[in-house]
C-alpha positions, 0 to 999 in steps of 0.5 A: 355690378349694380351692387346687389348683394348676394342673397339679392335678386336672382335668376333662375332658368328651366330648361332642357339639355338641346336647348343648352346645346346652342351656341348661346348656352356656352357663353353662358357657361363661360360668362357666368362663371368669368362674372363670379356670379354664385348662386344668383345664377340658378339652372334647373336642367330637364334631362330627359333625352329627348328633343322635338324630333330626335334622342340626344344619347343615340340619335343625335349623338351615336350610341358608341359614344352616349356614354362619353357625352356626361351632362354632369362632366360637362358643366363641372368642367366649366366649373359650375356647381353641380347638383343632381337628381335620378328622378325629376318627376317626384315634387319632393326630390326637385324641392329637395334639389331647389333648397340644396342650391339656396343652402349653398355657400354665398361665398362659392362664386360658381353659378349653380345647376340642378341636373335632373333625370326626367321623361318626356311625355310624363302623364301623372296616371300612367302605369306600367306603360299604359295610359287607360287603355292606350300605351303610354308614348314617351320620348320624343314621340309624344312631341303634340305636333305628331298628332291629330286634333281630338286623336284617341292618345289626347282623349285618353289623356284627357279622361284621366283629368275629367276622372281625377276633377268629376268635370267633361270637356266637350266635343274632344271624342266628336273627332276634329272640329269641321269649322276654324269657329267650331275649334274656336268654341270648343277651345274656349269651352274646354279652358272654361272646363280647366278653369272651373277646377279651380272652384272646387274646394277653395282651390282658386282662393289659395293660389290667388293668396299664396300667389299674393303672398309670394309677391310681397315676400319679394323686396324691391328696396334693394340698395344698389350703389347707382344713384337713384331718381334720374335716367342719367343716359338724358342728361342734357350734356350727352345730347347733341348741341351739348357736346364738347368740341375740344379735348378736356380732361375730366375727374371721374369717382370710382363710387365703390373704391372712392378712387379718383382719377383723370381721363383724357376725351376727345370727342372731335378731331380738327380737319386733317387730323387722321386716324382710325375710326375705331379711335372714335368708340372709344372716346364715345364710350368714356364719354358716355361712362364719365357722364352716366357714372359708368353704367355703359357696360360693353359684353363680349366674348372677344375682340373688345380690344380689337375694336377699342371698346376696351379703352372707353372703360374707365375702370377697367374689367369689371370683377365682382371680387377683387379689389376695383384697381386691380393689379397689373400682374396680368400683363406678365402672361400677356406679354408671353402670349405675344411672345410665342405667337411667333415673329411679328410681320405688322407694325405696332401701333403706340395707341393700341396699347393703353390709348393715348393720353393719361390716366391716372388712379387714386385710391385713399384711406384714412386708418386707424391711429398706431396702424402701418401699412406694408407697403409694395415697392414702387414701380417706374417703367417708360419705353416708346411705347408709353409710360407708367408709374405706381406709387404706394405712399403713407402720411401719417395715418393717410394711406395713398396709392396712385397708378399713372398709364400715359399712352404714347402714339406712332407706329413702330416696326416690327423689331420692336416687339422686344422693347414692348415686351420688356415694357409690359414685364416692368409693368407686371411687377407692380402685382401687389394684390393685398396690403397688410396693415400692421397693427402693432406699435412702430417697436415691434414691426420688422420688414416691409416697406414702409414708406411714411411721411 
């Protein structure tokens, strides 16, 4: 949204598969992939069948069906690109995992996600289900919480560390310390113990480099298309005094298309004037989008048009692929969701629709001598319920393209929903997605429209 491109910034999240069962995990599969944001969105998925207090596959959920509960099946189906690995305890196969989602194609706008088998309570010395001389307790049993401070499984844990590094913690084979002081010390203690391996043959010289270099490999001179020196949300037109009381009609700049377009705001009504509250969001949002060059982002899974936040955006959804006008083919399947939810009982509402008022949307571009556009028909379409027009024009070598939604207002009956259907259907046939720019001389060209003055 930014501008970032697509080898720019990127996220990446490790987490494991209860936490991804949370409500918050599904938007995020649904949002990431609605918002094409490719392999910029980075999931490395611990499945390790274990919780804090439970297994997945056969605790939570019953064995009888842990074969149809797929990790795998899950997130392909929500369309991301999956990656996978049987062992994620082995460095070399998760190095092998994190470069398979690097080398991934740019173009493939799914988000990405490494799956990879794991053991909870993994110990790098354990053996044949032995750690020392204790067995080696994994799952969701070896969750720390189920243990006493200093218990003999800690400590045997512990010995392996002191082995592999020649250091000895202190007090841990003492039992628990009998003071909140003695825990304290003891704690410090033994971080310092911790901390000593990293003088230990210039290990703590090499990660402080390498971390320092890792750091300076990151750019933070990333171009992105917002203006930069400025917090536009202080600019002194959104503060209060500054507001306008009348209704304007201001000149907004898409700054990626360079379309320009007109935009009716109200911020304030006369005494007397009624109407519904939800009217008020969206004249604040558009306002708030003209001013700041539309960094006002609303995000929701639903009731964006409910609540008429849809109508404060000045430029419609964001889509990181399509060309920012967009078409109006869209409408086509709206109208036939509208048709088959059944008889309508409620009046309809005129501004509900597109808003009221206009708004126009100019796109311009200046083409090389000798090139012709083939040019999509016009498309007219008025009813009570508003008006639009679409217009695709070439001057010379000029190309022209302008869309105007002019919102009605009133409240209609319910057998009205017919005339609001055809409305929107005219409207859906202006679904021209791509114009083909001829290349050859005017003698050779057939077909299309060209339209040119």
């Amino acid at each position: 949204m930014a501008g970032a491109g697509i080898n720019a910034p990127k996220i990446f999240a490790l987490e494991g598969e209860f936490a991804m069962t949370e409500g918050h995990a599904q938007e995020l599969k649904t949002q990431a992939l609605a918002m094409q944001v490719g392999k910029r969105m980075r999931i490395y998925l611990s499945d390790n069948n274990a919780g804090i207090d439970d297994a997945l596959h056969g605790g939570v959920i019953p064995k009888a069906y842990a074969d149809q509960y797929d990790l795998v099946a899950q997130w392909t189906s929500y369309g991301w690109n999956v990656f996978t690995s049987d062992d994620g305890g082995d460095y070399a196969k998760v190095v092998e995992l994190l470069q398979a989602m690097e080398n991934s194609d740019a173009s493939d706008k799914r988000p990405v996600i490494a799956i990879a088998k794991t053991t909870k309570g993994y110990w790098p010395t354990a053996k044949d289900g032995k750690l020392g001389g204790a067995a080696h307790i994994t799952g969701y049993k070896s969750h720390p919480y189920g243990y006493k401070m200093n218990s003999e499984y800690f400590v045997a844990m512990a010995s392996t560390f002191e082995e592999k590094y020649g250091v000895k913690f202190a007090g841990i084979r003492d039992g628990a310390p009998k003071t909140e002081k003695e825990r304290i010390v003891q704690f410090k203690t033994n971080i310092d113990v911790v901390m000593s391996v990293f003088e230990q043959k210039g290990l703590g010289d090499w990660v402080a480099d390498r971390l320092v270099a890792l750091g300076d490999s990151v750019k933070d001179n990333e171009k992105v298309q917002f203006a930069e020196g400025s917090n536009p949300f202080l600019d002194e037109r959104l503060k209060v005094a500054s507001l306008p009381v009348e209704a304007q009609k201001v000149t907004a700049t898409n700054r990626i298309s360079g379309a320009t377009k007109e935009v009716a705001i109200s911020l304030f009504k006369k005494p007397g004037e009624m109407l519904g509250a939800r009217r008020a969001i969206s004249e604040i949002i558009k306002y708030m989008n003209y001013v700041t060059d539309n960094r006002f982002v609303t995000l929701a899974a639903d009731l964006s048009e409910s609540i008429n936040v849809e109508h404060g955006a000045l430029w419609g959804h964001y889509d990181p692929v399509t060309n920012p006008l967009g078409t109006m083919s869209a409408l086509s399947s709206t109208a036939q969701e509208i048709e088959t939810a059944g008889p309508r009982l409620f009046p309809i509402a005129a501004d509900r629709i597109f808003g009221f008022g206009e708004t126009r949307t100019e796109f311009r571009a200046v083409l090389p001598d000798g090139w012709h556009a083939q040019l999509p028909h016009n498309v007219d379409a008025s009813s009570v319920f508003g008006k639009y027009h679409s217009e695709y024009v070439q001057s010379g070598r000029e190309l022209v393209l302008t869309r105007t939604i002019t919102g009605a207002a009133g409240i209609y009956p319910p057998d009205q929903l017919k005339t609001l259907l055809r409305w929107l259907r005219e409207i859906a046939k202006d679904d021209a997605k791509l114009i083909v720019i001829d290349t050859a001389p005017a003698s050779t060209r057939s077909g299309g429209n060209n339209r040119s003055k």
